[in-house]
Each structure stands twice: as C-alpha cells, then as structure tokens.
N, C-alpha and C positions, 0 to 999 in steps of 0.2 A: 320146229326151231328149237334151237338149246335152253330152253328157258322154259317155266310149266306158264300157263296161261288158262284164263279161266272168263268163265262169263259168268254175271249173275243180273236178275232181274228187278226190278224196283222192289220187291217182296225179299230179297236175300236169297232165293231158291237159284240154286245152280241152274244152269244153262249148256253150256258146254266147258269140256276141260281135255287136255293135252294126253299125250302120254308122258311127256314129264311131270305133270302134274301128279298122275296117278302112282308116278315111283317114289315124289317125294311124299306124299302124304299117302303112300299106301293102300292107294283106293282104287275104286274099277269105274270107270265109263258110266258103264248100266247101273252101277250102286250108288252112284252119285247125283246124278239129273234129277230133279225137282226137289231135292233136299237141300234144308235151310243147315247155313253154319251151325248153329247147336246141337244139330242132329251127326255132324260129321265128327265136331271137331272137340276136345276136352273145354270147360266152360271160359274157362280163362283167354284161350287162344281166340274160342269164337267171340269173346265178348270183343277182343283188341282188333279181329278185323273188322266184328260191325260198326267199330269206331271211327275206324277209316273208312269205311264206307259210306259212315256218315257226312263224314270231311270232303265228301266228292263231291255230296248234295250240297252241300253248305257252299261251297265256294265254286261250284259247275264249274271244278277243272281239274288238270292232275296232279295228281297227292304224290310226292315220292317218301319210303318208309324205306327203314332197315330194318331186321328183327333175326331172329333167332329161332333154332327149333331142334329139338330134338330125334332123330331117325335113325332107327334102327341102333341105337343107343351110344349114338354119336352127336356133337352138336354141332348143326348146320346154321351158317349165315347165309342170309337172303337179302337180295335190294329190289323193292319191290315196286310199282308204277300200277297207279288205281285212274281208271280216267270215265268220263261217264258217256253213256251209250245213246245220242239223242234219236228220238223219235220223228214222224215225218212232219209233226206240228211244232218242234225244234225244243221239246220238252224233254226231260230224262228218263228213258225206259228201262235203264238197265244199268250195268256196272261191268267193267274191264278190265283184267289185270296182266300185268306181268312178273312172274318172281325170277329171278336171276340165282342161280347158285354161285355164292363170295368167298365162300370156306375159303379154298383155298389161298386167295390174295388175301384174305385178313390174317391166314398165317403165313404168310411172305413178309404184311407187315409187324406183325409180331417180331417174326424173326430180324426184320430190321430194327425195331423199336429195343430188343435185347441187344444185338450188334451196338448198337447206339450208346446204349448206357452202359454197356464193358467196353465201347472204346475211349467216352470218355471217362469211366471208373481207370481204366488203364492210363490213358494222357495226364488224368492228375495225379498216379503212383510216380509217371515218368517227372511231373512236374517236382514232385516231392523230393524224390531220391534225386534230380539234378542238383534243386537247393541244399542238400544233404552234402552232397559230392563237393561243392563251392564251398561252402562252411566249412567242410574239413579241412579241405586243399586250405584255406584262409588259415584256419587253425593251425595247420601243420606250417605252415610260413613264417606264420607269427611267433610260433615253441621256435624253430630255430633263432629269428631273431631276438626272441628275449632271451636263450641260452647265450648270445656273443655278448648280447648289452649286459646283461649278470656277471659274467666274468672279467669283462673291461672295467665296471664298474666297483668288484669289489675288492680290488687289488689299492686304487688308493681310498676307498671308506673307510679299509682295516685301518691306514694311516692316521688319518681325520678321526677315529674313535678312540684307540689306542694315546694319542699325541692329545689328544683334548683331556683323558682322564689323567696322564700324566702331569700335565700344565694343573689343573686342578690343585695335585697332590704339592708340582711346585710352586704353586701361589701360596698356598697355603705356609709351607715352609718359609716365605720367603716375608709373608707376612710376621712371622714369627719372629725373623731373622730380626726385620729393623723396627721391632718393636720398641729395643731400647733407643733406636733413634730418635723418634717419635716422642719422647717426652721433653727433648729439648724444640721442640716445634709451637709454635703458639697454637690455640685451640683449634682456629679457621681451618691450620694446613693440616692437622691433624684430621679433622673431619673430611676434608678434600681427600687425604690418604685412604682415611678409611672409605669414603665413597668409591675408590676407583679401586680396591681393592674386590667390593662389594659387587660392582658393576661386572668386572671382569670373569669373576667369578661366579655368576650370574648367567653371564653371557655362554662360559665354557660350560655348565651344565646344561643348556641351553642347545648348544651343542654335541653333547652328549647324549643328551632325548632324542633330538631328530638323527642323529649319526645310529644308535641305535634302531629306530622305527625303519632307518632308510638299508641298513643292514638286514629288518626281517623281510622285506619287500626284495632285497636281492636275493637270501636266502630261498624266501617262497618260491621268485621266478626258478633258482636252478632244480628243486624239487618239483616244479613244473613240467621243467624244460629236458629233468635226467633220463638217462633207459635205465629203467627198472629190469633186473635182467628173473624177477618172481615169476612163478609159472604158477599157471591155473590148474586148482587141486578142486575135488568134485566137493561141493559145499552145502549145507543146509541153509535155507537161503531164510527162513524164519530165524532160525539161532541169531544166525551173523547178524537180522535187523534188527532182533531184542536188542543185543551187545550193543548194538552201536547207536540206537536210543537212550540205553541206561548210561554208556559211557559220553555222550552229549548232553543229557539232561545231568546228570552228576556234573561234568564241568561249567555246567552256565551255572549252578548252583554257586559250585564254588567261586567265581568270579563274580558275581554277585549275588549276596544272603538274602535280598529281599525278592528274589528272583521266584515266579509262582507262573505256572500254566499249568491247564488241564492236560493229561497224554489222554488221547484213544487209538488204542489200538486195535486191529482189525487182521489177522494172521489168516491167510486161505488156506484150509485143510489140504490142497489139491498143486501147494506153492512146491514141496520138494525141494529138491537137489539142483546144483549148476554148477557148471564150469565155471570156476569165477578166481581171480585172483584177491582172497580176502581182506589182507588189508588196502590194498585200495579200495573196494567197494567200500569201506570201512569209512575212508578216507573221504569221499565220497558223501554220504550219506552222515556225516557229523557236521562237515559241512554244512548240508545243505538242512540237518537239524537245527543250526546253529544259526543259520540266517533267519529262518521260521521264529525261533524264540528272540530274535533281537526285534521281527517288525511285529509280534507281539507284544513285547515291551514297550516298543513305541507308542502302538496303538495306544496301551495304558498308558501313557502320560499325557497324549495327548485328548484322552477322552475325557467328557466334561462330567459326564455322569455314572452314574454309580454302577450300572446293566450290562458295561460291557463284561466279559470271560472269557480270557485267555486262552487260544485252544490251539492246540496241534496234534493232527491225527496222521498216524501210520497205517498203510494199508499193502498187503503183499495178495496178490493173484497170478495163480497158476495156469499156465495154457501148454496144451501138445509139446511146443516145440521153444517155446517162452517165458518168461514172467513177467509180472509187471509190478513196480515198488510207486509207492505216491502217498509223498509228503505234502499235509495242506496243513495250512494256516489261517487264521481270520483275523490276519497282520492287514498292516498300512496299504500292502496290494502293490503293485505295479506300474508306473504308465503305462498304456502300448504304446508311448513313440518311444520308447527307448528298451522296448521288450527283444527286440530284435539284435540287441546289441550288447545283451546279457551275458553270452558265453565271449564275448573279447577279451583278451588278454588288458588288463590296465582298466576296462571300463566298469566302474563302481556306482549305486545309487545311493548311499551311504556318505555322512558329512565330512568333509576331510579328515586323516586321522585316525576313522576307525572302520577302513577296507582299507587293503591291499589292490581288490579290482583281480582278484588273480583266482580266487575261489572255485568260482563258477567255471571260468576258463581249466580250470584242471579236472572237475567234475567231466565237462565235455570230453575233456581229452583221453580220462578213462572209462567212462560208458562206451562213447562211440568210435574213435581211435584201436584202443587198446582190446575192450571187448565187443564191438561189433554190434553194440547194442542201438539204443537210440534216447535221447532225452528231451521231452518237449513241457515247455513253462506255460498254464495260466493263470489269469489274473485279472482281478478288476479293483480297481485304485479305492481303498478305504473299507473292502470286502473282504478278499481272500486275496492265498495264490497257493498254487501247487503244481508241484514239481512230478512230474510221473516220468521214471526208466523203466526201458523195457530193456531186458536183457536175453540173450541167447540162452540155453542150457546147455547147449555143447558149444565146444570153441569152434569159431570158425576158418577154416584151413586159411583164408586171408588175411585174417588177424594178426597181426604180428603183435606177438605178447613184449618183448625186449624194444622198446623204441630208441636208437641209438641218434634222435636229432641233434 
C-alpha cells in the first residue's frame, strides 16, 4: 500500500514494516525487527513516538498525529494513525501504525494560504486606489465648481468693497460738512446726529472686514481652482523642506510675538532629488506647517497645566522610486468623524473667521492631482496628528502638470 506501516509489540520492539517504511526512514527489513525506537530512531523522534504509543494504551483506541521529519535533507509531512493490536484474551499485545505521506498537499495548501493573502493584499490596493480615484474625480468637480462660483462672485464684492470704503471717506466728509449746522440744534438732536453718524460708520467698517475676508476666500478659491502652467524641475527635496519650515515658522512668528514651539527635524540621508514643481510643494507644506502650529497653539491655551510642549516634527524618507515628507504635531488632533472630510473644498475645523476651508483642499490638489503623488491624515483627538506625502521622483507621464479646470 502507499503508505509506510509498521507493527510494534507491547515492549516498543518492531514487528514488522513495509517497504515504504524502509524508504522513508532509511532502514532495512532485517535491520529493524526486534529493535526498540531508541535504537532506530535520533532521541527526540523516539521519545515523540513512544508518546503516542503511550496514547493508544491510555485510551485503547486510535491516536491520529501529524508530524514532520526530515529525509534525505528535505522536510517531510506525515499523517499518522497508531491503533492497538488486541490479543486473544481481548487485552493489548502490540501497536499499529499507519504514516501517510502529506508533503505535497501541505504545499498545495501553502500555496493556497499565499494565493489568499496576495489576493486579498491585492483587493485592498484595488479598494484603496478605487477610493483614490472617487476623491479625485470629487475633487476635480468641486475645483471647477469653485472656479465658476470665484468668478461670479467676485465681480460684485469688488463693488461692495470699493463703494463701502468710499461711503466711509464720504461720511466722513459729510459729517464735516454739517458741522456748522449742528450748533444751531439743541443737545438731544445733536447727539442723535452724532449717533447715527457713529453707527453708520460702524456699520460700513463693518463691512469692509468681512467684504475684505470674503474677498481672500475668493482670491484663495481661484488660486485653487487656476492652471498653473510651472513645470517640474529636478529638486532637492531636503533643501525645499528646510525653506519651507524656516519660511513658515518665520511667518507664524511674525503674526504672532508670543508664538513658541519646539521644530524637530529629521532629514533622510537617502531623500535625494524629485521631480517636483517647487513652489507648490512649497505651498503645500507652509500650509500644512501652519495648521500644525495653530492646533499647537490651541492645545497651549487650552492646557490647564504647566507640562504641556509645543512640538512639531519634520521628517523626509527616501525610497527607490518615492519619498515620503510627515509633518506631526502634538496639537488638539482630529475627530475621525470628520477626518474624511478634510480635503473638501469649503470644509474647515477651525472657528469661523479663521479658515477659509480651502487649505487642505489645495494641498490635495497638488500632491495628488498635479504630482501623482498621495497624501493620507492621522490623528487622535487631544494627541497628535500627522500629515504624511508620498511623492513620486520622476513625473508621471499621466500627470498633467498645467491644470486648465
């Protein structure tokens, strides 16, 4: 039969054996009968079968094992069946096996067990690069629609800015004007004058802040939404993140004096060169400096005690055909019910006032859009968050560097 088979007697002493047996363990007929396992077998193996051998006594029935072995300097799987041998007074004389050769189906299931996990390693690349593909397509729908809204919109703000700073200038004059009227008026109407004067006045400054604010938010969309017609020039991709750290920590400075975080920086010897268009990465990455040192900020004011530090760390790593940049901070963090919603156009987590909501949305548009690259956010709410691109080193032929939406 295809299988080795073996007998042994209540002493462990062979009995008879197959000639399977003798190819798998190397042995002869004549050299094996009345020899105990230890004599045959290295100590380890005999001890592991007299164990099951033991298991047949114990439970007078049959054992099924698997095991392994070594032959001829390959390693062999067995499935093995041990049953006991009763005698004519229905007691146990002896011991019975069967060993099976499995090698091969156990690398049938190997090779399935690998199959398996590269097809679903693959199913969640395809999952990934689908949500990729949708967020772009989203993105690229929403840059044209904010380019139409940008320009419908900023034709009468100029009005509304312009006409509010002028009223201003003629209020003012105008107050001038009937000054000398106003001393023929009794106190009351005089004060009513000057109140509505005040008010009005007030009011068109008033309108001048937000006509203003609502002008950089148009501004920002068409700098969002423009084709850049810059081409990508082969870059040192350390220099460009020094610059564009020193030139982001330099302006949070300037906009505010009490302004204090730790930098660490982290530069990969192995980061090189890329195809990159520099000032948008630039653009990019002040950004996304600029957001890091505001939800530090935060954090400091809203911390009760003295242990918190302000930190924001730069990190650039090098790969074959990639790199990769990540900006962290140990700011206010994230939600995740609204992480997902981060590179939209308009959607800000910031208190009215002081986002545009349009940041982020441009970062995307030039990492992944423009250079082919990829940019994924985490976060945990009163922790961290960080930002990691990966970017290409050579441009890629699909990439369209000029975005004309």
């Amino acid at each position: 039969m295809p299988a080795a088979v073996f007998l042994r007697d209540v002493d462990g002493r062979i009995l008879l054996v197959n000639e399977h047996y003798e190819q798998i363990y190397s042995v002869k007929n004549n050299q094996t009968i009345g020899k105990k396992l230890a004599e045959l077998f290295p100590p380890e193996m005999a001890e592991e079968y007299s164990k099951l051998d033991r298991q047949v006594h114990e439970v007078d029935g049959e054992i099924h094992s698997e095991h392994n072995l070594v032959v001829d300097g390959e390693k062999r799987y067995f499935n093995s069946v041990r049953f006991p041998i009763p005698n004519e007074e229905g007691s146990i004389s002896g011991i019975g096996g069967i060993e099976l050769d499995i090698t091969e189906r156990k690398a049938a299931e190997e090779d399935l067990r690998i199959a398996k996990v590269q097809a679903e390693e693959a199913l969640s690349e395809l999952k990934q690069a689908q949500a990729r593909l949708v967020t772009t397509e989203k993105m690229a729908s929403l840059g044209q629609l904010t380019a139409g809204i940008a320009h419908e919109i900023k034709n009468p703000l100029n009005f509304v800015n312009n006409f509010s700073e002028t009223s201003v200038e003629l209020l003012d004059e105008l107050h001038e004007a009937v000054g000398p009227v106003q001393e023929h008026l009794d106190e009351d109407e005089r004060e009513d004058v000057e109140d509505i004067f005040k008010t009005l006045k007030g009011d068109l400054q008033k309108i001048q802040h937000h006509g203003s604010r609502a002008d950089g938010i148009v501004k920002s969309m068409l700098l969002h939404s423009r084709g850049d017609a810059a081409e990508q020039v082969t870059t040192s991709v350390n220099g460009l993140v020094k610059e564009a750290v020193q030139l982001a920590y330099h302006g949070e400075r300037a906009r505010d004096k009490a302004f204090q975080a730790t930098l660490e920086e982290e530069f990969g010897n192995s980061t090189g060169e890329a195809d990159l268009v520099p000032q948008e990465i630039t653009r990019v990455l002040v950004n996304l400096l600029s957001n890091a040192f505001y939800a530090v900020t935060k954090r400091s004011l809203e911390e009760e005690s003295g242990d918190y530090e302000p930190t924001v760390s730069v990190t650039t790593l090098g790969k074959e055909d990639s790199l990769e940049i990540k900006i962290r901070d140990n700011g206010i963090g994230i939600p995740s019910e609204v992480r997902d919603k981060l590179f939209e156009p308009f959607f800000t987590t910031k208190p009215t006032g002081e986002g545009t909501g349009l940041g982020l949305s441009m970062c995307f548009d030039i990492v992944v859009q423009k250079h082919g690259g990829d940019i994924v956010v985490d976060s945990a709410p009163g922790e961290f968050t960080e930002f990691a691109l990966t970017l290409p080193r050579r441009a890629p032929m699909t990439v369209q560097i000029s975005n004309s939406r």
